[in-house]
N, C-alpha and C positions, 0 to 999 in steps of 0.2 A: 500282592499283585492284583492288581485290579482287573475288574473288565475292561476289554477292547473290544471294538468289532472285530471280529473271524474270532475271537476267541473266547473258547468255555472254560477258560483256566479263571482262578482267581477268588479270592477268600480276603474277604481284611480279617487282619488278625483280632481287632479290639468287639466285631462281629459277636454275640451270645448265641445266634445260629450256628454259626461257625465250628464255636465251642462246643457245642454239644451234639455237634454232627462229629467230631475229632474225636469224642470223648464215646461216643456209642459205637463209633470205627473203632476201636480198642477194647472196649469191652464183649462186641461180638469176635474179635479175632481171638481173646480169650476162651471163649464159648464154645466157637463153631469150629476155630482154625479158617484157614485160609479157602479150601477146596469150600467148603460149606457158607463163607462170608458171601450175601449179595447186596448188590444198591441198596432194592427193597427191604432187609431185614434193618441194615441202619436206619431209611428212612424211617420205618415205623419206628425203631427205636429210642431215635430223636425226634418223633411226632413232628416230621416235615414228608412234604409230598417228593414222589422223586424226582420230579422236575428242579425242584429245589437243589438238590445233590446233582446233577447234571448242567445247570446251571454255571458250577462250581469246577467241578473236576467232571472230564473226559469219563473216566471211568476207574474200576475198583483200584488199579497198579497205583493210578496217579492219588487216590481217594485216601490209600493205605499208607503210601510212603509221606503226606501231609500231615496223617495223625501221630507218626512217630517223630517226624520234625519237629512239632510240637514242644514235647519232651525232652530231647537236648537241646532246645532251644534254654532250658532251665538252667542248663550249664555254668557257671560264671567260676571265673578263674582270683580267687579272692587274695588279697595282701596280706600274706600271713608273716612278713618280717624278711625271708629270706627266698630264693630261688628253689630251695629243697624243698621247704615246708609250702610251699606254692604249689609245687609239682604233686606230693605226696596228697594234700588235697585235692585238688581235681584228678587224681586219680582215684581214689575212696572216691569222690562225688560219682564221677562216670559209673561205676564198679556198682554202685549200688541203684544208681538207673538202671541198669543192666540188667538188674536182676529183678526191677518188676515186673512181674510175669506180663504189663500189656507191653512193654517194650520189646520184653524177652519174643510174643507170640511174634507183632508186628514185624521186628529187624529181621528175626530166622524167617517170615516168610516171603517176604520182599527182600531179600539177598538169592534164597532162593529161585524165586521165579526169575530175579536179573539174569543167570545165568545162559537164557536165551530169549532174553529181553534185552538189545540197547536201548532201544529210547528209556527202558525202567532204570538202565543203572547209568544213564543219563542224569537221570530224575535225580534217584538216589544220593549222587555225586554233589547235585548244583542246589539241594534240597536239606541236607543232610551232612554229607561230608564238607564239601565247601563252606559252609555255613558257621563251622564249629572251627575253623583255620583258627581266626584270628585270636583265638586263645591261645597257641605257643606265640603268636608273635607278638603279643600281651605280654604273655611270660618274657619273653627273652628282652623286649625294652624297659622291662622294670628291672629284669636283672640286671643289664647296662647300666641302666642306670645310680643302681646302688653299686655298680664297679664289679658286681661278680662275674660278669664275660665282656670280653672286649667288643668295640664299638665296630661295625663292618663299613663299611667303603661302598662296595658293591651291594646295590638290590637285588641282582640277579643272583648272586651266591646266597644273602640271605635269604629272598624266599623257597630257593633250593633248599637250603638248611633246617628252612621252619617244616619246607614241607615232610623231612625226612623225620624230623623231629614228632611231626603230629604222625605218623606212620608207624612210627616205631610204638610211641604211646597208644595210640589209640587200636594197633596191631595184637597188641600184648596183652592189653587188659579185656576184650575181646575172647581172645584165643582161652586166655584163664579163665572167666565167668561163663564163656556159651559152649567151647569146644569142650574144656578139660572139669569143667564144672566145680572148680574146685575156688574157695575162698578166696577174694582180693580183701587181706586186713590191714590192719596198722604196719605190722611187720612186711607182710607181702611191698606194700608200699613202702617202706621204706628202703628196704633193699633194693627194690626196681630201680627207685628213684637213684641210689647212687650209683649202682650200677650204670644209668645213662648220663648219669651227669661225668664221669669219669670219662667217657665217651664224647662229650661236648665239648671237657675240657681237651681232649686229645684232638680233637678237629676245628676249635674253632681257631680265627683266622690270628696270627700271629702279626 
């Protein structure tokens, strides 16, 4: 997002300031935690002035939920032959994002603070979540495509569909890795996997 006038938003991505402003944000929230992160401790971190980081982002909510965007930005939904072996992948992929600890510190603190922050799970949503969609709707036209679900009609239904679909996945593997703490492996995932695809094939469109 670039600069505009009235606005202090914006970072290019291909930026090596950027980078190492994102990367010292992650490593102080491992550090310090949330309460204890400031502007200044990143700036010094990434040997820029804070004007620089202000420049950029508004402030630490906006600062923090950029450096995890980052990281699922890594995501990519790869052509492993089939619709399962698709899914079971990006689910091990996400699952072990999850579990590095700067992702782990950043998402549990920036979910928390949303919860009497909108503009933050604004952020969060159009930064983050919104951003990582278009990987079931990837999935589901390759699978079309190879004939394993049928083709839809309606956009509206589909993106209803997609979105129920990234909710449930991205619900799940979440709730296992941060809440329950417990392993996403080979097996976890493949079970999830049929489990939902059972599911897909019970709802999608006839």
């Amino acid at each position: 997002m670039p600069i505009t006038s009235g606005s202090r938003i914006g970072r290019p991505r291909s930026s090596a300031v950027d980078t190492s402003i994102l990367k010292a944000t992650r490593n102080a929230l491992v550090e310090l935690g949330w309460a204890k992160l400031t502007m200044g401790d990143v700036a010094a971190r990434a040997g820029v002035a804070k004007t620089t980081l202000y420049r950029r982002w508004a402030g630490k909510n906006e600062l923090v939920v950029d450096a995890v965007a980052v990281l699922f930005d890594e995501l990519e939904l790869s052509d492993r032959g089939s619709l399962a072996a698709d899914m079971e992948g990006v689910v091990l992929q996400f699952a072990a994002l999850l579990e590095r600890p700067e992702t782990k510190a950043a998402l549990m603190a920036v979910v928390a603070e949303s919860t009497s922050d909108a503009a933050l799970r604004d952020r969060i949503r159009s930064s983050i979540v919104d951003r990582q969609r278009h990987l079931v709707m990837e999935g589901r036209a390759r699978a079309q495509a190879r004939g394993e679900l049928p083709m839809e009609n309606d956009p509206e239904t589909a993106a209803r569909g997609s979105d129920l679909i990234f909710d449930v996945i991205a619900g799940a593997v979440v709730h296992r890795t941060l809440v329950s703490s417990k392993p996403v492996d080979a097996d976890w995932a493949r079970d999830f996997t049929r489990l939902l695809l059972s599911g897909l094939t019970a709802i999608s469109p006839t």
